[in-house]
C-alpha positions in Angstrom: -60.6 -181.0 -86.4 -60.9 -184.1 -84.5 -58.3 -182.5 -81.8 -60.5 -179.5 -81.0 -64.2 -181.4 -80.3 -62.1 -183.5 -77.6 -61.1 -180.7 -75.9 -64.5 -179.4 -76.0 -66.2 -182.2 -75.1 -64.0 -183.0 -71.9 -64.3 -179.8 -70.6 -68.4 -180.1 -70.9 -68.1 -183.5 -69.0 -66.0 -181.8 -66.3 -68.3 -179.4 -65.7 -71.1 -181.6 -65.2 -69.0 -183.7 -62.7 -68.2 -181.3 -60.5 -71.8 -180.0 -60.4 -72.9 -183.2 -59.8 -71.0 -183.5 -56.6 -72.3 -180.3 -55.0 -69.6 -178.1 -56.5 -71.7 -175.3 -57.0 -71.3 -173.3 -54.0 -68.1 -173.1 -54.3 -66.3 -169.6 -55.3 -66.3 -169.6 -59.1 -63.0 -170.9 -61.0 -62.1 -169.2 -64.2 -60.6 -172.2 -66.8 -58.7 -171.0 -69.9 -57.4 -173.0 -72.6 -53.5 -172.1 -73.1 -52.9 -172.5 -77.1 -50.4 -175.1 -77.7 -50.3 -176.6 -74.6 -52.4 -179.7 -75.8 -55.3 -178.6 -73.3 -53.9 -178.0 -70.4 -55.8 -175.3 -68.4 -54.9 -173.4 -65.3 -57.2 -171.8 -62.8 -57.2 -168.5 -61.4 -59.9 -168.0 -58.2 -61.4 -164.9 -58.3 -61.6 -162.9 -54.8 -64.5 -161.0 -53.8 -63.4 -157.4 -53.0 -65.0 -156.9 -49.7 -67.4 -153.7 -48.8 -66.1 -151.3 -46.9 -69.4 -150.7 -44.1 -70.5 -147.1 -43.8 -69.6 -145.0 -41.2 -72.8 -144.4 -39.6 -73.0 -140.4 -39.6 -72.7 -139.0 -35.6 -76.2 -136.7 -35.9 -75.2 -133.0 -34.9 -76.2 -131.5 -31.8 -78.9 -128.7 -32.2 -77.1 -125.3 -31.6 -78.7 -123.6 -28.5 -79.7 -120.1 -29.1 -78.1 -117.7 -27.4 -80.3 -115.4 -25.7 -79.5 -111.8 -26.4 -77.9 -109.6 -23.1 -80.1 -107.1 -22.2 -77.7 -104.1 -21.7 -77.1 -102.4 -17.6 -78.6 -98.9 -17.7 -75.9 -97.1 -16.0 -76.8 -95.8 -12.3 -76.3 -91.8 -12.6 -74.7 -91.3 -9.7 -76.8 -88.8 -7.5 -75.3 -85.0 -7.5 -74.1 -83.7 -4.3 -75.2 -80.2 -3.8 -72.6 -77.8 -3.3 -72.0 -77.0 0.3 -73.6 -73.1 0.9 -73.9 -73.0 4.3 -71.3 -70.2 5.3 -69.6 -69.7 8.7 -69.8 -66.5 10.2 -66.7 -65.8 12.9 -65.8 -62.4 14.4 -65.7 -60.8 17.7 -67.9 -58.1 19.7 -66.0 -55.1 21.0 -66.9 -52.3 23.3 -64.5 -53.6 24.9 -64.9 -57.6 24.4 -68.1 -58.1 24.8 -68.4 -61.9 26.7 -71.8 -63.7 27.3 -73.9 -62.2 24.5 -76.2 -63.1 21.9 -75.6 -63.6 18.4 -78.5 -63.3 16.1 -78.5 -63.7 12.3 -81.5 -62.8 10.2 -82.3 -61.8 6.8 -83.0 -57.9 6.3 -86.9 -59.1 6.0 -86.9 -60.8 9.7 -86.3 -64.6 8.4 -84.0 -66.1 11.4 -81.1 -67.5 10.4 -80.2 -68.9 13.8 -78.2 -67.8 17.4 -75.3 -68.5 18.9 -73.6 -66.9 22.1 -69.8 -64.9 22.7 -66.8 -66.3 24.7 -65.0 -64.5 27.6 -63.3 -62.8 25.0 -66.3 -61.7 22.7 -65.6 -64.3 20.0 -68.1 -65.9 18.7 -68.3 -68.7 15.1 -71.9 -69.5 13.7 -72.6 -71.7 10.5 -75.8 -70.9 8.8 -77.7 -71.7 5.7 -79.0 -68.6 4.7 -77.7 -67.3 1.6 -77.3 -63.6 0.8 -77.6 -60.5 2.8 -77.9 -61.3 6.7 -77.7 -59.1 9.8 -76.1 -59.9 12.4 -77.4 -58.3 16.1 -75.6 -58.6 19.1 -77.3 -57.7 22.3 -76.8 -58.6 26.1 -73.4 -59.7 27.6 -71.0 -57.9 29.5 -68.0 -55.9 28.9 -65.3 -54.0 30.4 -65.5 -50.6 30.1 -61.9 -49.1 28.5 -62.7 -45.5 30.4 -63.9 -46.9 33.4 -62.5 -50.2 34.5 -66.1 -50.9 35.0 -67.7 -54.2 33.9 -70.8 -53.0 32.0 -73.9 -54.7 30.5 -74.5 -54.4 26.7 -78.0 -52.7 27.2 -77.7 -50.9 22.7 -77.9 -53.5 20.4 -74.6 -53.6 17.7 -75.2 -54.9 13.8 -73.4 -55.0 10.7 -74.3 -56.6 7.7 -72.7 -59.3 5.8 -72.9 -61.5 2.5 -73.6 -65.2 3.2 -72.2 -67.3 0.2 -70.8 -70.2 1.7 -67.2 -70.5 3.3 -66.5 -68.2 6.0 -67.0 -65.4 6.8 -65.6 -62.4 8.9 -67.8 -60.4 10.6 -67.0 -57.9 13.3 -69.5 -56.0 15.4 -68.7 -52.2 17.2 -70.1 -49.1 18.2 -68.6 -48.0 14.6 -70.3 -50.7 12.7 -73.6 -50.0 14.1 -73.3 -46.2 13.1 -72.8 -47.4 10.2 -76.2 -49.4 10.1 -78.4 -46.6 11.7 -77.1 -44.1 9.2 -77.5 -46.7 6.1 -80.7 -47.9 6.9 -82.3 -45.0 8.9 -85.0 -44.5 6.4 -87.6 -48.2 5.1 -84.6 -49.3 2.9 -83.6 -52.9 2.9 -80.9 -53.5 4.8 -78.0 -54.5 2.0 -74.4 -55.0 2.4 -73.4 -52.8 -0.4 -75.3 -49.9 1.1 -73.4 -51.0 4.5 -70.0 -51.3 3.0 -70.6 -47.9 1.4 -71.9 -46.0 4.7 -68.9 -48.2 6.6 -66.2 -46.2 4.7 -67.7 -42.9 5.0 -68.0 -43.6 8.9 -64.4 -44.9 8.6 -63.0 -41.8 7.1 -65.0 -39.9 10.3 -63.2 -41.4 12.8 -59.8 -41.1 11.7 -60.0 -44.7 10.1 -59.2 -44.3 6.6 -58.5 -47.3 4.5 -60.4 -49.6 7.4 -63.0 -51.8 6.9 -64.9 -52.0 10.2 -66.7 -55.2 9.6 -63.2 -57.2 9.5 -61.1 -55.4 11.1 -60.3 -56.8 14.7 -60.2 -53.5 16.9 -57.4 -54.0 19.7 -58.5 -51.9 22.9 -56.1 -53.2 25.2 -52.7 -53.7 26.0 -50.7 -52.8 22.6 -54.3 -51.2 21.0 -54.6 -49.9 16.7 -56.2 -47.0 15.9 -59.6 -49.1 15.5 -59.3 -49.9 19.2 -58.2 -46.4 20.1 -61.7 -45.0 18.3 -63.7 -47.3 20.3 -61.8 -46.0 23.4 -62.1 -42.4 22.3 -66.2 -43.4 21.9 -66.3 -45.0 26.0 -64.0 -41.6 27.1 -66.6 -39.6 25.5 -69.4 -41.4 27.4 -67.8 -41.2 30.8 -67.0 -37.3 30.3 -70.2 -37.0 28.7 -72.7 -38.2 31.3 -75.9 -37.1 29.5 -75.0 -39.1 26.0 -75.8 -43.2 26.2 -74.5 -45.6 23.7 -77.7 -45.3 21.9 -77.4 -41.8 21.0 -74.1 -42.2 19.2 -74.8 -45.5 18.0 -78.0 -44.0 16.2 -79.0 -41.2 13.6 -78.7 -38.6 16.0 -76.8 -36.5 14.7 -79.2 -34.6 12.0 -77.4 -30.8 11.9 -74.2 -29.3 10.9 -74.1 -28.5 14.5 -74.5 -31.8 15.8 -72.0 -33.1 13.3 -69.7 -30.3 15.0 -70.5 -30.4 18.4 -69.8 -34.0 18.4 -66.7 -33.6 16.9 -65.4 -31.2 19.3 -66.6 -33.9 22.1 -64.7 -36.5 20.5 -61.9 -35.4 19.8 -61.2 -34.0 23.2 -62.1 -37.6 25.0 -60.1 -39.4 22.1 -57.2 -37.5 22.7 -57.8 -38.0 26.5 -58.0 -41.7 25.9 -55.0 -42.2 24.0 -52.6 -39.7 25.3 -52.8 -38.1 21.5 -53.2 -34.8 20.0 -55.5 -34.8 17.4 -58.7 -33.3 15.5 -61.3 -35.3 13.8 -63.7 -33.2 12.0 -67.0 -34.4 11.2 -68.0 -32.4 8.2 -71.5 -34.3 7.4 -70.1 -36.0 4.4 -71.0 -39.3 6.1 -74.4 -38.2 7.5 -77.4 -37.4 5.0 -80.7 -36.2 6.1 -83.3 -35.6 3.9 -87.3 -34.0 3.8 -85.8 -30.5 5.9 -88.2 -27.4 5.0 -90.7 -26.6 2.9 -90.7 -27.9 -0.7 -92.6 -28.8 -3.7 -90.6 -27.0 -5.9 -88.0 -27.2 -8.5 -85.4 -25.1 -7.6 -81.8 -25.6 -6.2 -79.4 -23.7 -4.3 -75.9 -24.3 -2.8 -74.6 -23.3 0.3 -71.9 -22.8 2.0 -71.3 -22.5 5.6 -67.6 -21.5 7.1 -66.6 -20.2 10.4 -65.2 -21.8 14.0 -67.3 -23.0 16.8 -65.9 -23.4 20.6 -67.2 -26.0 22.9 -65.1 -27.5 26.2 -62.8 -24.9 25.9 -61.9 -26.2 22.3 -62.4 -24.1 19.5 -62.6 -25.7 16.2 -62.9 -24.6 12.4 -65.4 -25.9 10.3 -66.7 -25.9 6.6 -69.9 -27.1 5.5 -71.0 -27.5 1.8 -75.0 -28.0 1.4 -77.0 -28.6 -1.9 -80.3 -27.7 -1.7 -83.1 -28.8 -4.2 -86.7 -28.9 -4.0 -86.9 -25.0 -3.1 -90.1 -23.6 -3.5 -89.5 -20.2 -5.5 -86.5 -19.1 -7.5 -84.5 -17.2 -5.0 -81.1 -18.5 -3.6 -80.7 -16.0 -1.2 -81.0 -15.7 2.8 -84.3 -13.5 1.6 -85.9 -17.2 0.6 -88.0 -18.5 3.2 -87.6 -22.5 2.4 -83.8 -21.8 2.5 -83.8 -20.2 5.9 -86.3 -22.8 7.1 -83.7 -26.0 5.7 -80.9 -23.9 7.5 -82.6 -23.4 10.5 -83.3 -27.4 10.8 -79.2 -28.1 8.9 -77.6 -26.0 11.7 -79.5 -25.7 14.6 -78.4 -23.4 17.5 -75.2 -24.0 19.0 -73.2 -21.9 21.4 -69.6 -20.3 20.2 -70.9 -20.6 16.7 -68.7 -18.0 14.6 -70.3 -19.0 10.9 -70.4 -17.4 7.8 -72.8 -18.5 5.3 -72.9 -17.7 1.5 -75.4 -18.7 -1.3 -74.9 -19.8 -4.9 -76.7 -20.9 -7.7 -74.4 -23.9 -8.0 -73.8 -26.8 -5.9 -70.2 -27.3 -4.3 -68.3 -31.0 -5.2 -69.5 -33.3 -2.5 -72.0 -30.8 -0.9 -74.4 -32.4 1.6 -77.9 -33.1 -0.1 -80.6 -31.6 1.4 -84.4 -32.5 -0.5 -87.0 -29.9 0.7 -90.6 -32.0 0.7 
């Protein structure tokens, strides 16, 4: 008992020393008592675990918006119209026909443009018309296949062509323009389908079957075709012919059966003179319609036939003609009819060396001529 208050009592007295001496800033000592070891104590400091400092926290940059794109409206490239200008190339011929004047119109007058021929009647225009155009050739110079003779173009030639872009092939003759007149003899519009139309019947007259006169090149001299060898027959017929022009056979002249043979007997003749041949070409008015011959107003119809030879230039020549006759006032179709004889009168004219036979029918013939009595 006594042991234990020493023990306490010495440690009290220790801890007042070393407070007294200005121990009390220094770090805290821990003193325990070891049993059994008659007081002894041992001292452990204690260590202040030290703070770790905070990381100070690195403040985040504000995200920048990002401003929408506005989208690029894509540029449409701008359409090229389709090219519909259309190049017209060809040649003039009666012979070549150099030096002359090309002019392209529209069947109502609009001018497409000029151009002029070569030396050797070529000629190549572009234009920007579109459809249906004319094309007129007048002036120049030619030589003359009959004659030798240079000539001056005083008849104007034509044809008709389609303009729809690209080129095209147009041709101008005598033939072609015959073609034209007889097309376009009444107020029609001038179309090429009514040209191409007339163009093969005119064809088929001349001994030209299968050949389309607008593009067609007609070879009149040195190894000729028989396009060029019609065109000569046409300047032979001329220079035996002294009284006929260009004009006359280039036109709708030729109005009567006996025109259509007279002419043929002509032709043939000079054609045969021209080229050193032997042939007939017989002009039988399928290519040639006339219309508003005799007195009409009525309903009636009538065919008739005309058959029989006819001499002209020492030539004689058969014929057949195959009329249909509407319109005929009355309801005769007999030569006792006074309309009929009237149409006939006008259809055949008067022609020396005649030798015809006509008969009457109450039917029309295949491919009879039309006659319209108005």
């Amino acid at each position: 008992m006594s042991m234990k208050f020493f023990t306490l009592g010495s440690i009290a007295a220790a801890t007042l020393a070393l407070a007294g001496c200005g121990g009390g800033s220094d770090p805290v000592v821990a003193t325990t008592a070891t049993p059994g070891t008659g007081g002894t104590t041992a001292t452990t400091p204690t260590t202040p675990t030290p703070v770790t400092p905070v990381t100070p926290v690195t403040p985040v940059t504000p995200v920048t918006p990002v401003t929408p794109v506005t989208p690029v409206t894509p540029v449409t490239p701008p359409v090229t119209p389709a090219n519909t200008d259309t190049t017209l190339t060809g040649s003039v011929v009666k012979g070549p026909v150099g030096s002359a004047t090309v002019t392209v119109k529209k069947p109502d007058g609009t001018a497409c443009g000029t151009t002029t021929t070569n030396a050797a009647g070529q000629y190549s225009f572009t234009t920007a018309c579109i459809g249906d155009v004319i094309v007129e050739v007048t002036g120049g110079s030619y030589t003359d296949e009959a004659t030798n003779l240079i000539k001056t173009l005083t008849t104007p030639l034509k044809t008709v062509v389609s303009a729809t872009g690209g080129t095209v092939n147009a041709v101008v003759t005598p033939l072609t323009t015959i073609a034209f007149s007889y097309a376009f003899s009444s107020s029609n519009a001038a179309t090429k389908a009514a040209f191409d139309a007339q163009a093969v019947k005119i064809a088929t007259q001349f001994g030209l079957a299968g050949v389309n006169l607008s593009t067609s090149l007609p070879s009149v001299t040195g190894v000729t075709n028989a396009y060029g060898n019609a065109l000569k027959g046409i300047s032979q017929y001329l220079k035996d012919n002294p009284a006929q022009t260009l004009a006359a056979v280039t036109t709708a002249t030729l109005k009567s059966s006996a025109d259509f043979t007279n002419f043929g007997t002509l032709f043939s003749a000079a054609y045969n003179r021209a080229n050193a041949s032997n042939i007939t070409l017989n002009f039988d008015g399928a290519a040639f319609n006339f219309t508003g011959t005799g007195a009409g107003g009525g309903s009636g119809t009538c065919g008739i036939s005309q058959k029989g030879t006819i001499t002209a230039a020492n030539i004689t020549v058969p014929i057949s003609f195959d009329y249909c006759v509407s319109g005929i006032a009355g309801s005769s179709c007999d030569a006792g009819n006074s309309a009929l004889n009237q149409s006939l009168s006008a259809a055949s004219g008067v022609i020396g060396g005649a030798n015809i036979v006509t008969t009457y029918s109450a039917t029309c013939a295949p491919g009879a001529i039309s006659i319209v009595l108005k």
